[in-house]
VOVO-7503 format. One record per residue (C-alpha): residue in three letters; z, y, x. Coordinates in steps of 0.25 Angstrom, whole numbers, plus 5000, padded with zeros to 4 digits. Layout:
ALAZYX ...
***
This chain:
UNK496351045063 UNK497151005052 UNK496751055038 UNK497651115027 UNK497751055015 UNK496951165007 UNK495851135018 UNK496050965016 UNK495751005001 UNK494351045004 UNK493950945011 UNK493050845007 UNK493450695004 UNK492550655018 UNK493350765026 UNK494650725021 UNK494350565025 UNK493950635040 UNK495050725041 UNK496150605036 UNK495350515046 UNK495450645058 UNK496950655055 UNK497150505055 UNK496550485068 UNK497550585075 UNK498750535067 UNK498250385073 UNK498350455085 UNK499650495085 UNK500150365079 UNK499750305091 UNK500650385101 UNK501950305107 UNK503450375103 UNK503450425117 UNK502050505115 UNK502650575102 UNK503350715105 UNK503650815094 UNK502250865094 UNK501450745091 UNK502550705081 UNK502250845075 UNK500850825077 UNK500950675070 UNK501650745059 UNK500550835057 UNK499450725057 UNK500350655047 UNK500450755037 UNK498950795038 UNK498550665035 UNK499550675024 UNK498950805018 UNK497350745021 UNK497750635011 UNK498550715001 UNK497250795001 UNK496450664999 UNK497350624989 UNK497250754979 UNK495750744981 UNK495750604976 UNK496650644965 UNK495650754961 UNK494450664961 UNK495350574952 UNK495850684941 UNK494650724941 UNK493950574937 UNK495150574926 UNK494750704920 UNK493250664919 UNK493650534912 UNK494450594903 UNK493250694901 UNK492450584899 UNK493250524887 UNK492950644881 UNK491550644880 UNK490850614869 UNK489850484872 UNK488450554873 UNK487350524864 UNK486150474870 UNK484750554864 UNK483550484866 UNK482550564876 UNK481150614868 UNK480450564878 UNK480650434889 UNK480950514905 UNK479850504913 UNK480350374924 UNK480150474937 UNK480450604930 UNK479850734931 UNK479850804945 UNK481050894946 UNK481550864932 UNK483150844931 UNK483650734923 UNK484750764913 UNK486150704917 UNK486650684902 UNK485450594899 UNK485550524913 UNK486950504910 UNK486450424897 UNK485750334905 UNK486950284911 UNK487450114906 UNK488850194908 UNK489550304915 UNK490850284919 UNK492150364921 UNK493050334930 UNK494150394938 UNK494250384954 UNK495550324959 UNK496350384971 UNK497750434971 UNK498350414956 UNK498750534950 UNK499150554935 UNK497750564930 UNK497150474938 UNK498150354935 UNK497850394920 UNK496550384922 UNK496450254929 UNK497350184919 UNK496350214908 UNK495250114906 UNK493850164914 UNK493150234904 UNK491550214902 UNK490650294893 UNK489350194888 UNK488350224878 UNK488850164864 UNK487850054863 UNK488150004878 UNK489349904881 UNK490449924888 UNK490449914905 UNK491449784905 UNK491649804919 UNK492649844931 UNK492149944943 UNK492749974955 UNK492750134958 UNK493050224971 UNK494150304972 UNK494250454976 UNK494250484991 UNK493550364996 UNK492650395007 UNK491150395005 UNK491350364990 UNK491250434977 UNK492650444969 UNK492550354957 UNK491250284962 UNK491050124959 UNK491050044969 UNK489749944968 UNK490449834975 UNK491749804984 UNK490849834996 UNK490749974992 UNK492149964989 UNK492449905003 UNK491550015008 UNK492250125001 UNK493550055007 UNK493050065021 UNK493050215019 UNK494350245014 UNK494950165025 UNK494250255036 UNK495150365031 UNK496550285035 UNK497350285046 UNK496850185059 UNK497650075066 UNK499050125071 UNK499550125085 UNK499749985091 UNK501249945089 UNK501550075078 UNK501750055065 UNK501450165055 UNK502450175042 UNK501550275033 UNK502050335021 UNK502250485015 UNK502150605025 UNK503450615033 UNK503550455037 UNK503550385053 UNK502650325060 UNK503350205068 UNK503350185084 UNK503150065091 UNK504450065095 UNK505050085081 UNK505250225082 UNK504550325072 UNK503450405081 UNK503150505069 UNK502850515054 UNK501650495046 UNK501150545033 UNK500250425024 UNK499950315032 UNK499850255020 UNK499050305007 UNK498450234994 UNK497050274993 UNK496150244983 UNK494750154985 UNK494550094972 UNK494850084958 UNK494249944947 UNK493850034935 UNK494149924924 UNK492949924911 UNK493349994898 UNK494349884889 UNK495049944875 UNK496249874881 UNK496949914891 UNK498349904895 UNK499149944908 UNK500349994913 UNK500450134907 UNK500350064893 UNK501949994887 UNK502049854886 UNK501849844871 UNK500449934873 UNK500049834882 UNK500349724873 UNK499849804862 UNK498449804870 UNK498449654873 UNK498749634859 UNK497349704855 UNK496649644865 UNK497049504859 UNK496849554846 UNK496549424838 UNK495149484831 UNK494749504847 UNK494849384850 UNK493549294850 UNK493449154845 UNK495049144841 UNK496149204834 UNK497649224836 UNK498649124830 UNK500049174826 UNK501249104830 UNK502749124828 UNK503749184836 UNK503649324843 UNK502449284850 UNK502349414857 UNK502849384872 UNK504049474879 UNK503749584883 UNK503949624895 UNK504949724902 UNK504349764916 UNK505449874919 UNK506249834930 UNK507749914933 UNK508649904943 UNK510249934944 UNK510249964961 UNK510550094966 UNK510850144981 UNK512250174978 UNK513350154989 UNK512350195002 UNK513250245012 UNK513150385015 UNK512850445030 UNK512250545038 UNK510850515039 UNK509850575050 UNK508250575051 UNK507950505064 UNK506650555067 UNK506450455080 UNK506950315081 UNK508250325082 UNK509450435088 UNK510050425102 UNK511350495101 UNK512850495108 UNK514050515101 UNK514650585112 UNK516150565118 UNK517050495110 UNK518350565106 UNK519250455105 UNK518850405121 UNK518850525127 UNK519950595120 UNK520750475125 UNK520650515140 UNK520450655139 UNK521050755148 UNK522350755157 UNK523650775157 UNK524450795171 UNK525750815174 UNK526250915185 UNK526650815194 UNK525150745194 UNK524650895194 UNK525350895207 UNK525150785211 UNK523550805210 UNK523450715201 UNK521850705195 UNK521550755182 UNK520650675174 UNK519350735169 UNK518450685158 UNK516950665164 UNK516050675153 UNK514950575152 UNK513650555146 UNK513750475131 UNK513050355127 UNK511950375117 UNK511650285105 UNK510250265102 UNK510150225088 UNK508650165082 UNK508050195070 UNK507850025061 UNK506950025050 UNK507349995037 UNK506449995024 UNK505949895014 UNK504349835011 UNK503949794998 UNK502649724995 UNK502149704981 UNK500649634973 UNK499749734972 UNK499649684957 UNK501249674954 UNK501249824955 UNK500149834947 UNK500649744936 UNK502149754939 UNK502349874945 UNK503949894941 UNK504149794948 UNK503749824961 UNK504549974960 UNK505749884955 UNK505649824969 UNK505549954977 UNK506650004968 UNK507549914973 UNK507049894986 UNK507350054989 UNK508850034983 UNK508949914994 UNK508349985004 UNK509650095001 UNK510449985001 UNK509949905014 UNK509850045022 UNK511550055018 UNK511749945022 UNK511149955037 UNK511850095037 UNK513150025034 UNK513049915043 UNK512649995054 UNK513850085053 UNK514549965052 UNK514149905064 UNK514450035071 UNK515750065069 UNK516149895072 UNK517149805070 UNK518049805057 UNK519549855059 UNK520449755050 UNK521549845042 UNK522849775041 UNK523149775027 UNK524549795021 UNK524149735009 UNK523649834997 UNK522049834998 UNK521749984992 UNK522950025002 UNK522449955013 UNK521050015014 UNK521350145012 UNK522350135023 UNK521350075033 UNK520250185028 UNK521350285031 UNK521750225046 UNK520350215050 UNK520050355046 UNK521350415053 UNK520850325065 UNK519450375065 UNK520050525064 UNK520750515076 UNK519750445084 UNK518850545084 UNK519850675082 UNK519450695069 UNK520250815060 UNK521250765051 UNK520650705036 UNK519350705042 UNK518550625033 UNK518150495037 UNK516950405032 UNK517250285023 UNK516150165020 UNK516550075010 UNK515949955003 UNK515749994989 UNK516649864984 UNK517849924992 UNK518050004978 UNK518349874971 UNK519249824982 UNK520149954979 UNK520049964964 UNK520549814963 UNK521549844972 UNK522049964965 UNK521849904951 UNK523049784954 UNK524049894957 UNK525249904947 UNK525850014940 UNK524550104941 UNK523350124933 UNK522150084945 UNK521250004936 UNK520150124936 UNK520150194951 UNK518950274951 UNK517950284964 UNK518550414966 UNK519950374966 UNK519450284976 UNK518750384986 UNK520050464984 UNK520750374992 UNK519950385002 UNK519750515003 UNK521050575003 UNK521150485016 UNK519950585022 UNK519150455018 UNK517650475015 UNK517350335008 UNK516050285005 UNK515750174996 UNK514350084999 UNK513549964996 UNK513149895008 UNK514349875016 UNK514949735013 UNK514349715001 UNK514949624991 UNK514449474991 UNK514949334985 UNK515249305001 UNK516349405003 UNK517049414987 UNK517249284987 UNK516049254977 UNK516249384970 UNK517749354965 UNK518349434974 UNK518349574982 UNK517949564997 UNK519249505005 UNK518849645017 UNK518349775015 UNK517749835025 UNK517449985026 UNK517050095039 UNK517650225042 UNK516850355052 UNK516850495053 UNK516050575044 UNK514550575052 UNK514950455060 UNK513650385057 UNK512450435053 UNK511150365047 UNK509950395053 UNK508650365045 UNK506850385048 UNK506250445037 UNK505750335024 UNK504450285027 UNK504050235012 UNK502650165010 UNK502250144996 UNK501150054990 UNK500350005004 UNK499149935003 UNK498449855015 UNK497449755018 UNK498549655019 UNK499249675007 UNK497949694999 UNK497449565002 UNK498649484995 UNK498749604985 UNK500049654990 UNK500449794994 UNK501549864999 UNK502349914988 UNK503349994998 UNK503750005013 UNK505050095014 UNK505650105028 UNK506750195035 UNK507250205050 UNK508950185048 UNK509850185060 UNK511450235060 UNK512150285071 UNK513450325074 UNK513450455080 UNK514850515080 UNK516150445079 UNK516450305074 UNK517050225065 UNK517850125058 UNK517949995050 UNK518849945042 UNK519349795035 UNK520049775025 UNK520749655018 UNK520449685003 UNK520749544996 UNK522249584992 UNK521649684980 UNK522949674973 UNK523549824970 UNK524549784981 UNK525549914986 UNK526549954996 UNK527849884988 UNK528849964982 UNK530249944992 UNK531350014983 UNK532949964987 UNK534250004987 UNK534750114996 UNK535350065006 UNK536750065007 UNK537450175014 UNK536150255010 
***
């Protein structure tokens, strides 16, 4: 019986660990069923499991994060204190000890070479990570060196060990790692694939298809953490570059340094400092708009139904009386069964790999990365989208131009449309979709810049769209679609020779999309080994379909960009007029 979260919080660290191990065994279980064996309930069910294991976690996750505020209040209570003064006892203790007699803690505690603070490591909250960044802190009699060493300590919510605990050696460590990993999930179902992730995400099929969701199949957990010894200089990535410079500084101070002294020099000296902040000028502006859909299996089967242009061409009778006399038969529409389209689900996502130690010493520049990579990813989907509606829709129709660029696209836009209204009876100034490439713009401005006698040199976007728009034209203007390249402007010195640009009904085509499954920060065995990890693993299931209607496209010549208009024919009036 599943627990509520008010019942998962008073559980015990060893409960928790048998009840995520419970949970995990069924949701393997589940995992391990074909596409077939899946119906609605044990999708429901899986979903259950999923967010269960999801809350038992969450649960483990604030109790770690408990252990670990408390750890930071204690050190900060232990900075406090006063160092205790040690008082001399009258007379030397008895080796044994009287029978029955309790020692005194305080004077035990004087005993003690040293007694060290330190916090327990597990999810990072804001306390925690302050805590952590501060150097370990270790209260000594006066007269008793500094411990110039580095210790290895347990994390909170570590089976079978005590939050905060040093490790002896890296056997217990191996130990204490051997009982964290009971608590993960088991080997997943031959030829599966599990994509983990936040709540809410899929689980793949063998076949490709998503057989459910899942919730964390991947987490951080905590093991261990290298407490580093007490140093009066310390610099990191909370301090500016000029504190850390100010620290290295004082640490080479010249009156420090043994056996030598610093020698002057001309010049600046200091080196360059150096700027780590990385900035970017990409945007996802120009993504082609559609309808887009969840597809919560692996694709959609669908028909578009009877096509109005083909049966409207043979619909019905008309007889005359003669025939009627004559017997002639009447021809009758026999209605049958439509072809389906079976669309599929593609994959579509990025991986990025980075050193463990890069985004420790570097870390702006692996988020730079994912920066871009995300607004590449936009593009690379658009571009998919785009081709696909493309391929659709088919071969190019070539427009004969008359001869004045601006003119002659808008005059192709607006046949196409007309024919595209008619095909499928559609009411008069329906409005009909437009995809454009984004240069198209410079192609009409240029063209309406050389015109003579009128002041075109500053046409806005929305003079532009107005065009279109009193033609019942919906225009939209993307990246993505034929972009521009030396190859086709003639090594950037000229404007593309053809323009080519698509027309649909509003709702023609529609984008259907799987939720994002986004992983972020994996560590494996694998990776570990060559000190790499997984910085992100971002994936989407795409597929476009064409689910009513159809379309058209268009080319166009566009090298005569000259401002060229109908000529002006005024003659005399002929005679007898």
């Amino acid at each position: 019986m599943r627990k509520t979260i008010e019942e998962l919080a008073a559980l015990s660290e060893a409960d928790l660990s048998a009840e995520l191990e419970n949970a995990s065994t069924i949701q393997r279980g589940l995992a391990a069923l074909s596409d077939e064996d899946f119906t609605d309930e044990k999708i429901e069910e899986f979903e259950g499991i999923n967010a269960y294991i999801s809350d038992i976690k969450s649960t483990m996750s604030a109790k770690a994060e408990r252990v670990e505020r408390l750890a930071a209040a204690r050190q900060a209570l232990q900075l406090e204190q006063p160092k205790a003064e040690v008082e001399p006892a009258d007379e030397p203790a008895d080796e044994a000890g009287d029978e029955g007699e309790v020692a005194d803690p305080a004077e035990d505690a004087t005993k003690d070479e040293t007694a060290e603070v330190i916090a327990a490591s597990g999810n990072k909250s804001v306390v925690a990570k302050a805590a952590q960044a501060a150097p370990a802190v270790i209260i000594h009699k006066e007269e008793e060196p500094k411990v110039n060493k580095a210790v290895m300590v347990a994390a909170a919510n570590v089976p079978e060990v005590t939050a905060g605990s040093v490790f002896e050696d890296l056997d217990a460590v191996a130990q204490a790692f051997a009982n964290r990993s009971r608590s993960f999930g088991g080997r997943k179902a031959s030829g599966d694939r599990k994509l983990g992730g936040a709540k809410g995400q899929l689980v793949a099929g063998r076949n490709g298809g998503y057989i459910g969701r899942v919730s964390d199949q991947a987490a951080r957990l905590g093991l261990a953490r290298i407490q580093l010894p007490e140093n009066e200089f310390t610099t990191g990535a909370d301090k500016s570059v000029q504190e850390q410079m100010d620290t290295i500084f004082a640490a080479a101070k010249e009156s420090r340094l043994p056996n030598g002294s610093l020698v002057a020099a001309g010049g600046w000296c200091a080196p360059s400092e150096n700027v780590y902040t990385l900035s970017g000028l990409e945007t996802v502006s120009g993504i082609l708009s559609l309808p887009e859909v969840t597809i919560t299996r692996g694709g959609i089967n669908f028909t578009k139904g009877p096509d109005y242009a083909t049966l409207a061409a043979s619909w019905g009778f008309l007889q005359t009386e003669t025939q009627a006399e004559a017997g002639t038969e009447k021809d009758c529409y026999e209605v049958a069964c439509p072809d389906f389209t079976d669309v599929r689900l593609d994959a579509i996502g990025f991986c990025v790999t980075a050193g463990v130690l890069t985004n420790v010493g570097y870390p702006e520049l692996v988020r730079r990365v994912l920066e871009i990579g995300l607004v590449a990813h936009a593009h690379k989907v658009n571009a998919s989208v785009i081709s696909r509606i493309s391929s659709l829709i088919g071969t190019a129709i070539n427009y004969t131009e008359v001869g004045g660029t601006v003119a002659d696209i808008l005059g192709a836009a607006e046949l196409q449309a007309e024919r595209i209204r008619t095909q499928y009876s559609l009411a008069p100034g329906s409005t009909i979709e437009a995809v454009f490439p984004v240069w198209a713009k410079a192609v009409l401005r240029a063209d309406l810049s050389r015109r003579t006698g009128v002041d075109y040199l500053a046409v806005s976007d929305a003079q532009l769209d107005s065009y279109f728009r009193v033609r019942n034209i919906a225009p939209q203007w993307v990246y993505d679609y034929q972009p521009l390249a030396a190859g086709n402007t003639s090594t950037w010195t000229a404007l593309p020779a053809t323009l080519e640009f698509m027309l649909y009904p509003a709702g023609a085509f529609v984008k259907g999309t799987t939720d994002v499954i986004d992983l972020d920060t994996i560590y494996d065995s694998t990776g570990l080994s060559t000190n790499t990890y997984t910085a992100a693993f971002f994936e989407e299931g795409l597929l476009v379909a064409n689910t009513i209607g159809g379309g058209a496209k268009v080319s166009v010549d566009t090298t005569s960009v000259q401002g060229l208009t109908g000529a002006a024919s005024i003659g005399a009036a002929a005679a007898g007029a």
